[in-house]
N, C-alpha and C positions, 0 to 999 in steps of 0.2 A: 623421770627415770634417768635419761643419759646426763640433763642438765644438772647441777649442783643447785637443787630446789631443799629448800629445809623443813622439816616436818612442821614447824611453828607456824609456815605459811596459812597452811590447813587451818589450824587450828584459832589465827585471827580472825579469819573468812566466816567460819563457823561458828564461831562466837557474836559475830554481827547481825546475824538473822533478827527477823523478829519473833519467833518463840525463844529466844533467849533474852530478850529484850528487858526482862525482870532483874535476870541473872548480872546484866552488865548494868543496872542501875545501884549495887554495892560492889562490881566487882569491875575496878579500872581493866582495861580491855586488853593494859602495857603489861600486867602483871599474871594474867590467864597463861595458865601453864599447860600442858598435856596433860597431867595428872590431872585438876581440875575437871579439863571439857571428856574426861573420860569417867571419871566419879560423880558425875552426873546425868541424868538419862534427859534430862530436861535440852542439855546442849549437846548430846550424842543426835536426839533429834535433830538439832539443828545442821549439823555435820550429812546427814542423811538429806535434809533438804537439801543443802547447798550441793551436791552429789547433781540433785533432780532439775536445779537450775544451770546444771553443764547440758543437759537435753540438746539433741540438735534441732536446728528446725530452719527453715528453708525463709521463712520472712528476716530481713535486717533489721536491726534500727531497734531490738524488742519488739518486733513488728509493726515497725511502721511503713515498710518498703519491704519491694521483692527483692530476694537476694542476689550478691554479685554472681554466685555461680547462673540465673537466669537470663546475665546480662552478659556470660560468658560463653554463652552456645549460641546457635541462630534462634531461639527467642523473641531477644529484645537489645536493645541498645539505651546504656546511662549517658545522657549526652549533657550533663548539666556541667561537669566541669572538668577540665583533660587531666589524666594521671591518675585516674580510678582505681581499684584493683581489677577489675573488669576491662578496661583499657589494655590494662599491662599485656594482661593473657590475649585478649583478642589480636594484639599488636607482638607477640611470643617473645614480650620483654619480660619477662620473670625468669630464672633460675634458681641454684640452691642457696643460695645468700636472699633472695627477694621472694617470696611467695607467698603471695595474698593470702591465697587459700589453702597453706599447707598443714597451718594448725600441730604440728610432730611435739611440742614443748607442750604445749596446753595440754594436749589429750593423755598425755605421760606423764602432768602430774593430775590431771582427773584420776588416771587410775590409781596413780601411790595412793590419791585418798580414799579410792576405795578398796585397797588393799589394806591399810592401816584401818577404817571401820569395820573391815571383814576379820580381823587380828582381834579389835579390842571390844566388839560388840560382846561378847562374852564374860568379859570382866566386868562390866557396868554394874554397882550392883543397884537392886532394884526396890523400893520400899516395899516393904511386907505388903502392906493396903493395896498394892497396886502387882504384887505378882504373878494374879492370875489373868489377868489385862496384860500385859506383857510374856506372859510363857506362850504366850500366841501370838502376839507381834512380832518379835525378837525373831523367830524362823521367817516371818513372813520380810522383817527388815533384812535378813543375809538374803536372803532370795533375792531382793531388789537390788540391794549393791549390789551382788553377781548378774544381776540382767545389766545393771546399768555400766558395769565396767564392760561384759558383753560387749554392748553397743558401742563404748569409746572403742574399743578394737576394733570393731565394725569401719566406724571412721579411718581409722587407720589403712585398714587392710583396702579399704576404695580407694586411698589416695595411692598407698608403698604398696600394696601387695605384701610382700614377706617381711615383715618386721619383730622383733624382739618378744616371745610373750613373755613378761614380766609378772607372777601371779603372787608378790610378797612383795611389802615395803623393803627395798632397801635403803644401809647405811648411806646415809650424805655423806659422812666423814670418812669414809671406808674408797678411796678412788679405784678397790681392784672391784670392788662390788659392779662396779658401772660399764665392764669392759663385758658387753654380752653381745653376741652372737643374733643375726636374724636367724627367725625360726621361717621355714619352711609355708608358703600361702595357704597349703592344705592342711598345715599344724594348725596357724591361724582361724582356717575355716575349720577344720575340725574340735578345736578349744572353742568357738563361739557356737557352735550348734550344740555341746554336748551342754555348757553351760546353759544355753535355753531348755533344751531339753528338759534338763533337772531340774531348773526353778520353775518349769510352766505347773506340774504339780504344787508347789508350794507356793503358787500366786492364787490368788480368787480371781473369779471367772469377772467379775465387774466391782469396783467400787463403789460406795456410797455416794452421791451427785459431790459429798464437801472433799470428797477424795480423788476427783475424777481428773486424771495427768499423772496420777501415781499407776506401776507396773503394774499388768494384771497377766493372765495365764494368755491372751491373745498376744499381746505385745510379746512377751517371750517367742510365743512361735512365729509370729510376723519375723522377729529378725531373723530366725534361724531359716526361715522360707527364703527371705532376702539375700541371706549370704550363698546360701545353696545357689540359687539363681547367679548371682556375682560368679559364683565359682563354676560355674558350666558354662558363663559364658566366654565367646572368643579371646576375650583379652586375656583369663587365667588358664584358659584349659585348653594345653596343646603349644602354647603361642610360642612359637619357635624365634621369635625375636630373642626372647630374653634366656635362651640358650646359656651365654655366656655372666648372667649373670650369677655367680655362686660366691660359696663362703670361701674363707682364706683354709678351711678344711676341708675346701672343695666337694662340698652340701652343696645338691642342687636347690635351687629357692622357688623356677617357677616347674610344674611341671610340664614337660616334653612328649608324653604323647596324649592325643586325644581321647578322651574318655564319653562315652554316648550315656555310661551309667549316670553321671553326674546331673543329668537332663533329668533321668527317674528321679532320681534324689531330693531335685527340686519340685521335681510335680507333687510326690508325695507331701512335700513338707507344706508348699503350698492348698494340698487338700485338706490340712490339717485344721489349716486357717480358714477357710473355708465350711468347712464343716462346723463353723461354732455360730453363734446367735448372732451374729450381725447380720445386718441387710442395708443394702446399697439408698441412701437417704432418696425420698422421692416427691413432690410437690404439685402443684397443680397443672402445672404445664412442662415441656420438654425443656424450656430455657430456664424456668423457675427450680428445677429438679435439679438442675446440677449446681447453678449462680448460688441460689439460698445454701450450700452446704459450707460455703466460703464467707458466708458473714454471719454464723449463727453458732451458737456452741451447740456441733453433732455429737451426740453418743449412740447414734444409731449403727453408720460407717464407719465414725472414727473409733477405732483401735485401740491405737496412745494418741492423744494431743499435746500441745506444746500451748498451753493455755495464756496469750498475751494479755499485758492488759487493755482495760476499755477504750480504747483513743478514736479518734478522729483524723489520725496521723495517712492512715492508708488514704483515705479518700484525698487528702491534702494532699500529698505528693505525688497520685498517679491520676484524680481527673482534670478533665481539659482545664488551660488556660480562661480565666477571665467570664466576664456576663456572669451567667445565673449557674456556672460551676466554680469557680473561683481555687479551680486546683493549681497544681503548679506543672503537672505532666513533667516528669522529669524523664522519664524511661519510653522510649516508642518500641514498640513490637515492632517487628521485621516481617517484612515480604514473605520472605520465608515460610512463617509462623502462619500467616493467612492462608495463605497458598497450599497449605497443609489442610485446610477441613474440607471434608467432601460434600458433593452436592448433597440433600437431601433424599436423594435415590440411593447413596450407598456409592458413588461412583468416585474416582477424585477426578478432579478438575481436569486434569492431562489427559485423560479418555475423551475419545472422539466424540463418544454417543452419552455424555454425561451433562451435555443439554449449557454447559457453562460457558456466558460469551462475557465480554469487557466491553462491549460498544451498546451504548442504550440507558436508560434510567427505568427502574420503575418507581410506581406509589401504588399502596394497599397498604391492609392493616396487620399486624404480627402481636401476638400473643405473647407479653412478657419484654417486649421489646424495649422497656422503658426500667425496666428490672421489679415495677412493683405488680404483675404479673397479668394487670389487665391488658383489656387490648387497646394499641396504641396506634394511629395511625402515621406513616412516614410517606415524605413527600421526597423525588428525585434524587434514590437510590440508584449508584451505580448496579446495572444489570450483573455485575460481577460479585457480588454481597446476596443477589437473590436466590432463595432455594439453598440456602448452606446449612450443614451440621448445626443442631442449637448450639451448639457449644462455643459455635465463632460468636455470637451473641451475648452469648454469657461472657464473653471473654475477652474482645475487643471491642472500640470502639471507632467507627468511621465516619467518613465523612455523611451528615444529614441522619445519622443513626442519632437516637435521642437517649436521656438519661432524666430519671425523678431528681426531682430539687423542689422542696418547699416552697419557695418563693414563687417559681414559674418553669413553664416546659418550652424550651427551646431547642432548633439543633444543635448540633455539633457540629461545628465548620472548622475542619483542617486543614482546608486548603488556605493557599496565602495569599494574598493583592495587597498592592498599593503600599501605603504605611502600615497595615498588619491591624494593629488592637483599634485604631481610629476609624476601621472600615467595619469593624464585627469580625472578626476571626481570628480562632481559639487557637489558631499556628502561628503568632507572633512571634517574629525573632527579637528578643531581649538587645539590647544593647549596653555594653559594658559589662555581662554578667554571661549567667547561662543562660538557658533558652528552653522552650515549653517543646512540643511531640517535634522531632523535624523527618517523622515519617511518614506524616499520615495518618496515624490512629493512637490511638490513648489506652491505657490497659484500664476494662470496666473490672475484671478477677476481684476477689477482695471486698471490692466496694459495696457498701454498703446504701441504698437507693434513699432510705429514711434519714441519709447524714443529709446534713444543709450545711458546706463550711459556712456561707452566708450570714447563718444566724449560729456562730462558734458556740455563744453561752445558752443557748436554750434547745440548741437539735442536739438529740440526743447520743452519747457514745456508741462506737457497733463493738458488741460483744461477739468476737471469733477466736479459734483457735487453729494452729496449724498444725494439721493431720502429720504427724510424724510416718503413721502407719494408717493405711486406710481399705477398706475392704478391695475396693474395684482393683487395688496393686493386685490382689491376687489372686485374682479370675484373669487377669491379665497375664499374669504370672504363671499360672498354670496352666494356660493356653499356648502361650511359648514354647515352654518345658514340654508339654506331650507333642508339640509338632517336631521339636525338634529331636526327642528321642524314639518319635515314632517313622520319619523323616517324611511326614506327610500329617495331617493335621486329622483328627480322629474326630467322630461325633462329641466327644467330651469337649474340645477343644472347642468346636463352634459355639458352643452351650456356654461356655465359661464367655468368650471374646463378648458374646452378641448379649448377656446377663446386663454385660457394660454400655454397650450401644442403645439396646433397650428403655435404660432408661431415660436416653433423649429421646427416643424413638426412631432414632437410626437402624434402615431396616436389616434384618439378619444378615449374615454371611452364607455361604457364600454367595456372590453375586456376579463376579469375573469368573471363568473357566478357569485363571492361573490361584484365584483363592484357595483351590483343591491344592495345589502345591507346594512344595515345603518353603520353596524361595519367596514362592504369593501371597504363602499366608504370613510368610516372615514379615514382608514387608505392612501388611497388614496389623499385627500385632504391634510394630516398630510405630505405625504412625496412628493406630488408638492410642499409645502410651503417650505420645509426642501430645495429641490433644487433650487428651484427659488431665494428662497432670502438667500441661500449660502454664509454670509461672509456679511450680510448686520447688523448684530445683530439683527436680530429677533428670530432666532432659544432658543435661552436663556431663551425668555420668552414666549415664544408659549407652550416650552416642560413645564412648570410652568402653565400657564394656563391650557394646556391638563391634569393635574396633571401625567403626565410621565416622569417627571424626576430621580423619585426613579429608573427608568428600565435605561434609556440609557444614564445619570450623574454618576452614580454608578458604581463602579467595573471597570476596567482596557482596559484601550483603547488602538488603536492598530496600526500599520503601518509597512510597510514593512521591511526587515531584513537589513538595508541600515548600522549599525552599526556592522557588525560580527564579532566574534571575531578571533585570529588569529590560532585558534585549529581547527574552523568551517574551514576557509578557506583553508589549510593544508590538511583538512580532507577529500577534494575535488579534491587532486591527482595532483590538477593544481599548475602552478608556482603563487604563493600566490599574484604575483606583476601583475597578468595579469586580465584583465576584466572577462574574462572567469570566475575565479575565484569566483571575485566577483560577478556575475551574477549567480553563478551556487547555491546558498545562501540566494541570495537577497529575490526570491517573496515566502514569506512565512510572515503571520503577526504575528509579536512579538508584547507583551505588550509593551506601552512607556511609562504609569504611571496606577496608581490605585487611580483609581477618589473616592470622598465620597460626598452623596446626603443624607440627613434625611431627615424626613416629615417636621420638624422646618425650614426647608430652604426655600419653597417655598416663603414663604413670609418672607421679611428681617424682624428683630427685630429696634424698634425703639431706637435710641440712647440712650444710658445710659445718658449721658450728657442731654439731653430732659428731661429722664424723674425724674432726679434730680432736675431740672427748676421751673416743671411744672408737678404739683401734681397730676391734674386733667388726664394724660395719661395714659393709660394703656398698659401693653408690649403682642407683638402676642404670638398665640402659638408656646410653646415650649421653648422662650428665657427667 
C-alpha cells in the first residue's frame, strides 16, 4: 500500500506455485504478464493460494521452532545466539527503523493482492465444461480473499491499532494515490467483523480432509470473535494514553471513553463460535489430552490450521541436549512460565493452603509422563513439579522428568557439574558457539514422542499443524467478556472457563472466595490463557491487550541455577565432577536477563520509511 510495490510482484509469486507448474513449463516466467495470470483460471488458482500461504501462524522456521514473539514475553528465552529479534525487544532495542515484528510492508502488499483478486476474479473467463464447477467456487473464492485480507488487518490492527483501510488496489505509478489517512481502530474493527460476518454465510461449515487450512464459516467467525475481544480490551477501549494520538484533521484514532457494550459484543461473537460442531480434542489421559493436539493434525478443535509440513525440525531444536535426545534445546522456558501452573487442587502455588513446597524429592508413577501415554515411572523429582496442572507436563520439561526415544528411556538431567556433556548432562554449555537450556528445562510442546532424532532416516516425520484458531480460545473468550461485562463472573462463565480445565482434569472454578470476583476471576481467565496457549504466541499479545506488560515484560526473568559457577559448586564440599554437586545448586532461580517494557511499546511505531512516503500518517504514542 504506502510502499511503491508493483503489481508484477504479485503476479511472479503466483505464477510459481505448483498448480501452475504446467503453465510455466511453455511459458518463461520473465514474460507472464497480468493479462496472462488473469486469462487463466488454472494460475488465478494459484494467486488464491499464494494469498493462503501469507496465513499467520505462531511456529517459525515453517515450523520448525516456537516463534520469536514467545521468546518475547516471559515464556521462554532464544539463548543460542545474541541479536535475535527476540533479544532486540526483550532488551527495548527496537524502534521505527528496526522491528522485528512489525511486518506494516508485507501485510499491505498481502492485501493489494488481495484487493486486485477481489477486482479480477470476475473477469476470468471460465471453460464452458467446467462452468458449473466454478459458478460455485468463484463466490466461495471472493469469500476467502475477503476473510483472508480480514485477517491481514487483523494483524495489523494488534500491532498499530488505527491504520489505513485500503479496500482497492491502488496505482503504483499514481504517488497522490498513496497519501491516505489512518482510519479510526473502531473503523478497523468494525471493517473486519462486518467482513466476517458476510463471508461466514458464503464459507462451508468444514472442508474436505484434501481442503483442510482453507476458510471455512468457523474461521470467519473466530476472527470476528477475536477482534471484538481485542477491541474491548484495555489497550483499545477507553485508553486514555493515546489521547493525543489523531489525524492532521484532528480525527480521533483511539477511542476515549470506556465502553462495557463492547464486552457484550465479544461474548456474543464468541457464542457464535461456540455454538458450532467443534469439541475440545480429548485422549486417554489429562497429559495425553491436551500434549497429542500439538503433534497430530486436529480437525476436531482446530478451526483453521496452518498446516506445516512433515519435519523433524521441532523435536530437533527444542529437545534436550545429547544421550538418547540428541536435540539441540535452543529455547528455555522461564521461571515465570512454570511458576504459572497450579497445583492439581485448582490452587496456584502462591496460596498458603495449595499444599506446594521446593524442598524434598519424590518418585511414583505418572500417567502420560513420557508423552506416549503409559504409565511411566520417575525417580527424585523435585517436590516442587509434584501435584501440578497436566499441562506443566505436557509442556515443559525438567530436571529427572522423562521423554519417549526409540532407542532408550533415560532422564532428563538439566542440571550442570563438572565438564557438562563428559559427566551426563543435557545442560552443557557449548563452547565457541551457542548453548543448549541454560534454565533449567526444555520445551516438551510440539514434540512429538514417536520422533528418534537418533535414528534421522528411519523414525518417522510428526505430522502437525498450528491452530491459527482453536476452540478452547473461545470458551476462554467468552468467559472473559461476560465477567467483564457483567463485572462479576456469571454461571455461563464458569461453564465456559472450567469446559477448558476440564479437559486436563483441572478441578472446576470457583475454588478461592476472590474466583467470585470480577478482579479473581480476571486473574483467573488471564492465567488459563497464559497456560493453555503456552508457546502458541498469544501470550505476547494478550499481556499488551491486558495492558500488563509494564509488570511481567519488565525487569529480570528467571530460571533455575543450571549455569553455576565453579566457586558455588566447590563450595558444596562435593567432588565438583559429580551430580550431586551439581544438583545440590541447581534449584534456586537466578536472573537470565533483564527484560525492558515502556508504555510506548504496547503499540509498535509506524515505520519511519511509511511515514516519510506518506504525509498524511501519523506516528503512535511515544515513538
Amino acid at each position: 500500500m504506502i510502499t511503491k510495490y508493483s503489481k508484477y510482484i504479485l503476479l511472479t509469486i503466483a505464477v510459481s506455485l505448483g498448480s501452475c507448474s504446467k503453465f510455466l513449463d511453455v511459458v518463461p516466467s520473465e514474460v507472464v504478464t497480468e493479462d496472462k495470470v488473469w486469462a487463466n483460471i488454472n494460475t488465478v488458482n494459484g494467486v488464491l493460494a499464494h494469498l493462503y500461504s501469507k496465513l499467520p501462524t505462531g511456529l517459525d522456521g515453517n515450523g520448525q521452532y516456537i516463534s520469536d514473539q514467545a521468546c518475547s514475553t516471559d515464556e521462554a528465552i532464544f539463548h543460542w545466539y545474541a541479536g535475535s529479534g527476540s533479544e532486540q525487544y526483550n532488551l527495548g532495542a527496537w524502534n521505527s527503523e528496526n522491528n522485528p515484528l512489525g511486518n506494516w510492508e508485507d501485510r499491505y502488499q498481502d492485501i493489494r493482492k488481495a484487493n486486485i483478486f477481489l477486482e479480477k476474479i470476475a473477469t476470468v473467463p471460465i471453460p464452458a465444461e467446467q462452468s458449473s464447477k466454478y459458478a460455485v467456487l468463484i463466490p466461495q473464492y471472493v469469500a476467502e480473499a475477503r476473510f483472508l485480507r480480514a485477517l491481514f488487518y487483523f494483524e495489523l490492527f494488534k500491532r498499530y491499532g488505527a491504520v489505513p483501510l485500503i479496500t482497492r488496489s491502488l496505482d503504483y505509478t499514481d504517488q497522490g494515490q498513496y497519501s491516505v489517512a489512518r482510519n479510526s481502530t473502531e473503523e478497523v474493527v468494525d471493517f473486519i467483523v462486518k467482513e466476517c460476518n458476510e463471508v461466514a454465510g458464503q464459507l462451508p461449515e468444514h472442508h474436505p480432509d484434501a481442503e483442510l487450512g482453507r476458510a471455512n464459516k468457523g474461521a470467519a467467525l473466530a476472527l470476528a470473535a477475536r477482534t471484538l475481544l481485542y477491541a474491548a480490551s484495555p489497550l483499545f477501549n477507553g485508553n486514555t494514553k493515546y489521547a493525543g494520538v489523531v489525524n492532521r484533521d484532528g480525527k480521533v484514532l483511539f477511542p476515549q471513553t470506556y465502553s462495557k457494550e463492547k464486552w457484550l459484543r465479544a461474548a456474543e461473537a464468541a457464542k457464535k463460535v461456540l455454538d458450532l460442531d467443534y469439541k475440545l480434542f480429548s485422549s486417554s489421559d489429562p497429559i495425553s489430552s491436551y500434549e497429542k493436539l500439538f503433534f497430530t493434525r486436529d480437525w476436531q478443535e482446530t478451526i483453521l490450521p496452518y498446516n506445516h509440513p512433515n519435519t523433524k525440525m521441532i523435536e530437533q531444536y527444542h529437545l534436550p541436549y545429547g544421550g538418547a535426545f540428541r536435540g539441540w534445546s535452543h529455547y528455555s522456558p522461564l521461571q515465570e512460565l512454570v511458576d504459572s501452573y497450579e497445583m492439581k487442587n485448582g490452587k496456584p502455588i502462591t496460596d498458603p493452603s495449595s499444599g506446594y513446597v521446593t524442598t524434598g524429592t519424590w518418585s511414583g508413577t505418572m500417567v502420560g509422563a513420557d508423552g506416549t501415554g503409559s504409565s511411566v515411572t520417575l525417580t527424585n523429582i523435585s517436590n516442587r513439579y509434584k501435584d501440578r496442572d497436566p499441562r506443566l507436563y505436557a509442556t515443559i520439561s525438567f530436571q529427572n522428568s522423562m521423554w519417549a526415544a526409540a532407542r532408550t528411556k533415560v532422564p532428563i538431567r538439566l542440571a550442570w557439574w563438572g565438564s557438562g556433556q563428559a559427566y551426563g548432562t543435557n545442560g552443557w554449555p557449548m563452547q565457541g558457539g551457542g548453548t543448549t537450556s541454560i534454565s533449567g528445562y526444555t520445551i516438551r510442546k510440539w514434540c512429538d514422542p514417536s520422533v528418534d532424532i537418533g535414528n534421522w532416516y528411519t523414525s518417522p516425520d510428526a505430522r502437525r499443524n498450528y491452530p491459527i484458531f482453536r476452540l478452547a480460545e473461545f470458551y476462554l473468550a467468552y468467559a472473559e467478556a461476560l465477567n467483564e461485562y457483567n463485572g462479576k463472573p456469571t454461571a455461563e462463565a464458569f461453564q465456559a472457563i472450567n469446559a477448558v480445565r476440564a479437559r486436563v482434569s483441572m478441578p472446576a472454578l470457583p475454588i478461592l472466595a476472590s474466583d467470585q470476583t470480577l478482579e479473581g476471576f480476571r486473574k483467573r481467565v488471564q492465567n488459563e490463557n497464559r497456560v493453555e496457549f503456552a508457546f502458541e504466541a498469544h501470550r505476547f499479545w494478550d499481556v499488551r491487550r491486558w495492558l500488563i506488560a509494564e509488570t511481567v515484560d519488565n525487569g529480570p526473568v528467571h530460571g533455575m541455577n543450571s549455569r553455576p559457577s565453579a566457586e558455588e559448586l566447590k563450595a558444596t564440599g562435593l567432588d565438583v565432577n559429580s551430580q550431586e554437586a551439581g544438583l545440590a545448586v541447581f534449584y534456586k532461580a537466578v536472573p537470565l536477563q533483564t527484560r525492558v517494557f515502556q508504555t510506548r511499546h504496547y503499540l509498535m511505531p509506524i515505520p519511519i520509511t511509511e511515514l516519510d512516503v506518506n504525509r498524511q500518517l501519523v506516528q503512535n504514542y511515544g515513538w
